[in-house]
BAKEMAR-339936 format. One line per field, with one value per residue (C-alpha): z, y, x; residue number from 1; chain. Coordinates in pm, 1 decimal, m for minus. Layout:
up: c(Z, ...)
north: c(Y, ...)
east: c(X, ...)
nr: c(NUM, ...)
kette: c(A, ...)
This chain:
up: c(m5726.8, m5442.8, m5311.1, m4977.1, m4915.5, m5057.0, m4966.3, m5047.0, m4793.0, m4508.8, m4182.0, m3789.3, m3575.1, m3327.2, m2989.3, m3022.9, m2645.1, m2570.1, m2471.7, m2791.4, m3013.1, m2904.9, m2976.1, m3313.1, m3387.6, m3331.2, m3502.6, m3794.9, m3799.4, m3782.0, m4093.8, m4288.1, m4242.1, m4246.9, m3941.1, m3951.7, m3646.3, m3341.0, m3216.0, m2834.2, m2695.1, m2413.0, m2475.4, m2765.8, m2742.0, m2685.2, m2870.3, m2958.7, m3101.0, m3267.3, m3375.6, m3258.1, m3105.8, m3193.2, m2952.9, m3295.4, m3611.0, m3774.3, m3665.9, m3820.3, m4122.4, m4134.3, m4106.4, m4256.2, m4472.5, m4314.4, m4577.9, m4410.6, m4018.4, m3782.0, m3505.5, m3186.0, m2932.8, m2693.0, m2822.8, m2690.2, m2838.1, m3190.7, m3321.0, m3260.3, m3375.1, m3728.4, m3770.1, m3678.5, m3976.7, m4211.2, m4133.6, m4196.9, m4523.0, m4458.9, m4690.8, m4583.5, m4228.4, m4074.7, m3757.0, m3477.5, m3211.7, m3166.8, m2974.1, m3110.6, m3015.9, m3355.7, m3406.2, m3398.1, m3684.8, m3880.5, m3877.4, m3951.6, m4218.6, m4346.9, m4344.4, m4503.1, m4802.3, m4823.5, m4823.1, m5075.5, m4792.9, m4744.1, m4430.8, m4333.6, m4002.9, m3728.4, m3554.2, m3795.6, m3768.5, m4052.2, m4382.7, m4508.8, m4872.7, m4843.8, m5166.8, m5010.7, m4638.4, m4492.1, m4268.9, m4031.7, m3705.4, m3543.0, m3885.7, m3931.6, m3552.4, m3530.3, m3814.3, m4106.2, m4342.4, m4166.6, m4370.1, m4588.7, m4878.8, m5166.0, m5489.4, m5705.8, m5539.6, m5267.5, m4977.4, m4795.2, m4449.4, m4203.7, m3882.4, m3804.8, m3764.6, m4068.7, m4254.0, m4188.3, m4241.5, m4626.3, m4646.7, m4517.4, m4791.3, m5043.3, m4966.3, m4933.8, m5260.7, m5397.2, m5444.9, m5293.6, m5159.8, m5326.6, m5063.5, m4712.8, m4590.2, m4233.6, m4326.7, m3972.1, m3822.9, m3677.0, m3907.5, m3999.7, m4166.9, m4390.4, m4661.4, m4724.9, m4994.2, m5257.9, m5219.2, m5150.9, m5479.5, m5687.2, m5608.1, m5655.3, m6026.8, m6088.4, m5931.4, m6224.1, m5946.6, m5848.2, m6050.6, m5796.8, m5506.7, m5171.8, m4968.7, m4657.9, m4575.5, m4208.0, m4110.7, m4101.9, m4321.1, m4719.8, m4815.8, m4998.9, m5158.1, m5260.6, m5392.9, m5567.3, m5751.8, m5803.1, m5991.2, m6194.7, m6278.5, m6422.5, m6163.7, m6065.6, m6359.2, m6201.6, m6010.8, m5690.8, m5454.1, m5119.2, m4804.7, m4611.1, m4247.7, m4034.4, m4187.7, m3832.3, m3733.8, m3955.0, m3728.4, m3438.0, m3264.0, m3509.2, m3377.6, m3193.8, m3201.6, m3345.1, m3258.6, m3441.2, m3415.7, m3727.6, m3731.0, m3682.8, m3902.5, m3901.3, m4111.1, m4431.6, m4386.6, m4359.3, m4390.0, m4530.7, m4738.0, m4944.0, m4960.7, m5105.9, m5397.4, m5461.6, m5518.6, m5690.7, m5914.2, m6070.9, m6125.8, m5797.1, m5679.0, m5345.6, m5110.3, m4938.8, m4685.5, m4599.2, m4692.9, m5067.3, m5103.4, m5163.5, m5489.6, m5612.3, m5645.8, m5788.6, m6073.1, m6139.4, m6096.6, m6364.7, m6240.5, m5986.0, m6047.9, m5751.0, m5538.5, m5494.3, m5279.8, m5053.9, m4962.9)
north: c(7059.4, 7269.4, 7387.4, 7276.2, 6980.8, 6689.4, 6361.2, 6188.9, 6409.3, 6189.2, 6359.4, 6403.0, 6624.1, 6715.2, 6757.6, 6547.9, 6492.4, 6854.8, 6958.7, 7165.1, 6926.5, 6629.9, 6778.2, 6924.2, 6609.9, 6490.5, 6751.8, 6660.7, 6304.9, 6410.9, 6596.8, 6365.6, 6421.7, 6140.7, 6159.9, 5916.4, 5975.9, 6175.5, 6248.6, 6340.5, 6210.1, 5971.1, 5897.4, 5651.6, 5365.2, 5543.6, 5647.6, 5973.3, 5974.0, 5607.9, 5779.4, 5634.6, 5793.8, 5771.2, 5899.6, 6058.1, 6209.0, 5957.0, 5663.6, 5772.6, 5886.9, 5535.3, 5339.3, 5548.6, 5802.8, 6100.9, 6417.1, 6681.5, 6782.1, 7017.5, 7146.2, 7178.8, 7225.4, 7542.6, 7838.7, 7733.9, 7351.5, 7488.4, 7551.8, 7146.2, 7044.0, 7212.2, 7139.7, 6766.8, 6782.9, 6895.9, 6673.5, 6387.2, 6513.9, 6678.1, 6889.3, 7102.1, 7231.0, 7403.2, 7612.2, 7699.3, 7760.8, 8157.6, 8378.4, 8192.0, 8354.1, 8565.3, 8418.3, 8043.9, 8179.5, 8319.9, 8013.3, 7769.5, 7954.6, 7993.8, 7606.2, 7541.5, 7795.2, 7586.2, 7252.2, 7347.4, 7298.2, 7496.7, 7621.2, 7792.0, 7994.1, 8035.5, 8155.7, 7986.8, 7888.6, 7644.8, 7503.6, 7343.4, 7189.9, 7138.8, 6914.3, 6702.8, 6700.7, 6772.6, 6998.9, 7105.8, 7325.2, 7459.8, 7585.2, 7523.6, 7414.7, 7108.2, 7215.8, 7354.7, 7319.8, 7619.2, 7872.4, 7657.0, 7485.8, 7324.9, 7551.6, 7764.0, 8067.3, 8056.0, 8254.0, 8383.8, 8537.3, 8702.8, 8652.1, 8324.6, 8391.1, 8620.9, 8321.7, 8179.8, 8511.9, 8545.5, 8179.6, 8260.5, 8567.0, 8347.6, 8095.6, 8372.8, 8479.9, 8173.2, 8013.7, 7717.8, 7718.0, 7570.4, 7621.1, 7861.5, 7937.3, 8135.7, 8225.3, 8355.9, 8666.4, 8730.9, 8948.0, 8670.4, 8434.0, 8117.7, 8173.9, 8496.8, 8601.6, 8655.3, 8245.3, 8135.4, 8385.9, 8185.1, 7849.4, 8007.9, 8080.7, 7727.3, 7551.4, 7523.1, 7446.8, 7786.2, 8076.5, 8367.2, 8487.1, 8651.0, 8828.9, 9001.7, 9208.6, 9416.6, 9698.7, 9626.3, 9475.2, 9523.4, 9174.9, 9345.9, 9603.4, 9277.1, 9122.2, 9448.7, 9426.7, 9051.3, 9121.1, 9428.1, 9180.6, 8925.4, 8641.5, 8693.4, 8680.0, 8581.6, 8818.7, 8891.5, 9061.6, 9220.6, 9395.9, 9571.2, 9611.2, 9896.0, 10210.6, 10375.5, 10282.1, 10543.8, 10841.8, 10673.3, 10717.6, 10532.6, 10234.3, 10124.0, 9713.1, 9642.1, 9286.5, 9072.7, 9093.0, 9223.9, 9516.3, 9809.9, 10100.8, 10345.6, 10626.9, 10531.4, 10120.5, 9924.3, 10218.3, 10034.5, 10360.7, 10309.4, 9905.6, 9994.2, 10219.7, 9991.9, 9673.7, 9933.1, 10067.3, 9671.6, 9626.8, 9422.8, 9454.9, 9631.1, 9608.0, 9939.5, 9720.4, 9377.5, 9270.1, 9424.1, 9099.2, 8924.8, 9172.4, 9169.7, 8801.9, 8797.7, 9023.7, 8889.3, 8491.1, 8278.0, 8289.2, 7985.7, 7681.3, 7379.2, 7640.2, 7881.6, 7664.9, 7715.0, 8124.0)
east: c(m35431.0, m35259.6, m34949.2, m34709.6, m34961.2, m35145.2, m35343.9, m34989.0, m34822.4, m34620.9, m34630.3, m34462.5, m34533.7, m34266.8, m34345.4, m34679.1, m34724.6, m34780.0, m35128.9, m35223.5, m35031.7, m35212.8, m35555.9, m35404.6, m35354.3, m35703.9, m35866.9, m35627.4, m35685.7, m36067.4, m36070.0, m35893.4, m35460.3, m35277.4, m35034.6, m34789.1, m34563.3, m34478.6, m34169.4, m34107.5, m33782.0, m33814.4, m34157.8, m34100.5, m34366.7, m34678.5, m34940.3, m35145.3, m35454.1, m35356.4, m35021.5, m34682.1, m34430.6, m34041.7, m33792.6, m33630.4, m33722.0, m33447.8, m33627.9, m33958.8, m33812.4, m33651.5, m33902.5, m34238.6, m34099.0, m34175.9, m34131.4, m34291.1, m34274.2, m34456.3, m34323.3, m34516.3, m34188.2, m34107.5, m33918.6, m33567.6, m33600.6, m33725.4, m33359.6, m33283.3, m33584.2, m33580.2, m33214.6, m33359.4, m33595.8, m33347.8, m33085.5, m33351.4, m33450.9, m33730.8, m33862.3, m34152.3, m34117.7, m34449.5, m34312.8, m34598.7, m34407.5, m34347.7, m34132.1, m33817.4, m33492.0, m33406.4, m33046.6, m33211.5, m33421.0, m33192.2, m32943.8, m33215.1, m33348.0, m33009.9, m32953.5, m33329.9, m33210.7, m32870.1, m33068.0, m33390.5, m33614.0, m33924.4, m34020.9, m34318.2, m34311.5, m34256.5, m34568.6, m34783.4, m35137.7, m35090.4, m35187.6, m35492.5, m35600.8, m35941.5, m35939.7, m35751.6, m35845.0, m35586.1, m35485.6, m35149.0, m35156.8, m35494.8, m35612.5, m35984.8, m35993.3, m36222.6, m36465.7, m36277.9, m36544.1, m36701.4, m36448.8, m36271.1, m36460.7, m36251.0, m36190.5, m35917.4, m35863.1, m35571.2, m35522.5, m35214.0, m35215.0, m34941.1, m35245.1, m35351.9, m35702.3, m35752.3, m35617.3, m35966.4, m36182.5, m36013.7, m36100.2, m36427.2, m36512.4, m36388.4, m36673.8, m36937.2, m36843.4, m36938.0, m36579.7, m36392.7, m35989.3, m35691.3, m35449.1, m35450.9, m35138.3, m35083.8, m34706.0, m34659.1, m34618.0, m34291.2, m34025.9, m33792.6, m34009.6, m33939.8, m34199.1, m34270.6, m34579.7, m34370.4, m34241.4, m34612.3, m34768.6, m34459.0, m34639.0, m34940.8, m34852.3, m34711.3, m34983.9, m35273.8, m35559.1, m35552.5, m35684.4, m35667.7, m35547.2, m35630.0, m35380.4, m35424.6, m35113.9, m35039.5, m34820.8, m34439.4, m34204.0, m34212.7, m34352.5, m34652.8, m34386.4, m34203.9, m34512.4, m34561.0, m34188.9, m34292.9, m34599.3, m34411.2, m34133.5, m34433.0, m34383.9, m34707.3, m34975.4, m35298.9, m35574.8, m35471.1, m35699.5, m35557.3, m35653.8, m35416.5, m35522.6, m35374.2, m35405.9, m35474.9, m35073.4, m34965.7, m35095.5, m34973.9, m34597.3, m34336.9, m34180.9, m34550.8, m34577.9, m34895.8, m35039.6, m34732.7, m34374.7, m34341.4, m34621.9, m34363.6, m34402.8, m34053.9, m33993.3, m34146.5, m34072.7, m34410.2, m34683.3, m35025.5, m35046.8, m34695.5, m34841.9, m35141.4, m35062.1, m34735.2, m35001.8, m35286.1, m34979.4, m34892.6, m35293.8, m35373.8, m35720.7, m35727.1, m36010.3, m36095.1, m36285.2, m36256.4, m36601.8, m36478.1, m36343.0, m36640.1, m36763.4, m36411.8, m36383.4, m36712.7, m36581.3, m36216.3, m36332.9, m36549.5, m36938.1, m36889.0, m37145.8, m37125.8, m36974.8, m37259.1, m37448.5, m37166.0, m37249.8)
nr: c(1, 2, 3, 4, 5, 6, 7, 8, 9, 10, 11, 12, 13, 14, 15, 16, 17, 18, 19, 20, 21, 22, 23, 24, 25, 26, 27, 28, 29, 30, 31, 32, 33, 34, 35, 36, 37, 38, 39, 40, 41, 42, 43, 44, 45, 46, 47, 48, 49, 50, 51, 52, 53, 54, 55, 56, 57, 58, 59, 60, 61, 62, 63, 64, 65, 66, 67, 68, 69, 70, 71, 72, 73, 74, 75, 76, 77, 78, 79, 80, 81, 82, 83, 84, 85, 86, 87, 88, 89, 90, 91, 92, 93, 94, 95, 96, 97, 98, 99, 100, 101, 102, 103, 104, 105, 106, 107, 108, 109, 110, 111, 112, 113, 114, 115, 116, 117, 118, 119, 120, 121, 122, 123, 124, 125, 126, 127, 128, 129, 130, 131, 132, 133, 134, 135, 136, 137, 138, 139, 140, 141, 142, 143, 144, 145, 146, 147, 148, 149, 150, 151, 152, 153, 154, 155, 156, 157, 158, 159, 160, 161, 162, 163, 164, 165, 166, 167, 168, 169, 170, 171, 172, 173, 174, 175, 176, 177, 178, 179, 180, 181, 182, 183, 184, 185, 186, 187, 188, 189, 190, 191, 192, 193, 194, 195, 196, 197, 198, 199, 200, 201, 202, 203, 204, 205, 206, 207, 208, 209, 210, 211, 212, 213, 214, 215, 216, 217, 218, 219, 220, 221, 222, 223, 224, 225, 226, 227, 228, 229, 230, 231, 232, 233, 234, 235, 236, 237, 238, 239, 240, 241, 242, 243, 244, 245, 246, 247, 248, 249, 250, 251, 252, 253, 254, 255, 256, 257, 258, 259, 260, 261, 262, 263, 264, 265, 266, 267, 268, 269, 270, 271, 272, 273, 274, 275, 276, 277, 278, 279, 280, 281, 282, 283, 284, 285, 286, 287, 288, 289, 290, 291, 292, 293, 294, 295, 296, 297, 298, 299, 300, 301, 302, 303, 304, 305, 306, 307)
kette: c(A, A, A, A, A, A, A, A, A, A, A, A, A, A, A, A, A, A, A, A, A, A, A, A, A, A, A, A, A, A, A, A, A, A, A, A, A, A, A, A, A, A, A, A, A, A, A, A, A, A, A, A, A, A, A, A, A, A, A, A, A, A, A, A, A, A, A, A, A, A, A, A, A, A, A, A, A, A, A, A, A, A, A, A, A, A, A, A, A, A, A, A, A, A, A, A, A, A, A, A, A, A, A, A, A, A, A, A, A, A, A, A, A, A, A, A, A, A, A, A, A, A, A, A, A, A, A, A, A, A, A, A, A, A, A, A, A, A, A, A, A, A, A, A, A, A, A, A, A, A, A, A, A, A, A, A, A, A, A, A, A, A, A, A, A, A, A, A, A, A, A, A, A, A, A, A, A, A, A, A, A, A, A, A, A, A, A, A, A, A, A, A, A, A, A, A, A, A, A, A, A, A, A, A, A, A, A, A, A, A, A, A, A, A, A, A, A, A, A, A, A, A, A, A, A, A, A, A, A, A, A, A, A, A, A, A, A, A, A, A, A, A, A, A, A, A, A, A, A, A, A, A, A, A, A, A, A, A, A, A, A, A, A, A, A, A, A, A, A, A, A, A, A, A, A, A, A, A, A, A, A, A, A, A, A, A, A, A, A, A, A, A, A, A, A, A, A, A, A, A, A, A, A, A, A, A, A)
């Protein structure tokens, strides 16, 4: 099993004519993702990649039942377009598009709260159940099997591309992925790791989990108070990256939005002994990883071929 996606998933992508949506798309398609629809207004009749195109989300929804939509649109057309997917019914929103003005975020996340619908994003890489085959967003690029082989352990990730390295230790250990998520990494995000660790726990495919946490904001603090609370019960093993930010001027942007350390908000130091303090397994080093999972996970069997 998995979380957020499936073979059974029905999907649109928004924006579909754009230049990195349209080869998305076909490295989606590729791997195994069953796009059902696009949606560009004005361009309704056309294909992409063998997908059609609907002026509106509506019209899709109508006639394929779309029930899960990524969208590929610029910053200042995002607001419309998520408010399009939830007024359809939507019910899993993937957000790439980043640099979305901060009062669009917080009103659409507002609305997705309101309606039960989760979003994931913005400035998301994507999602990817290897199980399955399918994939959303530029995760995996146009050989995913290079980092992500199926399996039980899922992954959660605030960078894009370390979303694929954790999926990529995770198959040198010897193990296969239930789920990767790349939750995004601007501060006002709609699935934070707490959310993703709490289908994580309900989702019996997946026995363990890999989180790799960044300077800025308190999600790994949160996923700390999660774990204390016991809403979290299986192994989780995370890395927190940045530990050089604390000796650095307060207030410094590191890579993502969100990577701000102030005061003693968002210090990888506070993250790691909240995490080590509820019994999560924190890797010193990245490559740590590997031995960890190797020590918290059953001996892997079909898998190890995979290394």
């Amino acid at each position: 099993m998995a979380i957020l996606l499936d073979k059974n998933s029905r999907i649109a992508i928004q924006g579909i004519t754009g230049r990195e949506a349209s080869m998305v798309t076909r490295h989606a398609i590729k791997y195994g993702t069953r796009i059902m629809a696009g949606v560009t207004p004005g361009k309704e009749g056309q294909e992409v990649e063998g997908v059609p195109v609907y002026d509106t989300l509506k019209r899709a929804v109508q006639d394929l039942g779309i029930d899960t939509s990524v969208i590929y649109v610029p910053p200042a057309f995002a607001y419309d377009a998520v408010m399009e997917s939830i007024g359809n019914g939507i019910k899993l929103i993937l957000i790439i598009t980043e640099r979305i003005p901060r009062l669009d975020v917080v009103k659409f996340l507002k609305t997705a709260a309101e309606e039960k619908v989760t979003v994931v994003g913005p400035n998301s890489v994507g999602i990817i159940t290897p199980g399955d085959k399918v994939k959303l967003g530029a995760i995996g690029g146009d050989n995913p099997s290079r980092c992500f082989h199926p399996g039980t352990v899922g992954v959660i990730s605030r960078s894009g591309g370390m979303t694929a390295e954790c999926s990529w230790m995770v198959k040198r250990a010897g193990f296969g992925v239930s789920t990767s998520v790349s939750i995004g990494g601007d501060p006002l995000i709609g699935s934070p790791p707490k959310e993703v660790l709490r289908m994580f726990e309900a989702d019996p495919g997946t026995n363990a989990v890999v989180l790799w946490g960044e300077p800025g904001t308190r999600y790994e603090e949160d996923v700390a108070e999660f774990i204390k609370e016991g809403g979290f019960t299986k192994p989780l093993i995370a890395y927190v990256a940045g530990k050089f930010v604390e000796s650095m001027p307060e207030g410094t942007v590191f890579g993502h939005a969100a990577s701000i350390v102030e005061g003693k908000s968002g210090r990888p130091s506070i993250k790691i002994e909240k995490l080590k303090g509820v019994g999560a397994h924190v890797a010193g080093r990245f490559n740590d990883i590997i031995s960890i999972l190797q020590e918290v996970m059953p001996k892997p069997s079909a898998c190890a071929s995979a290394r």
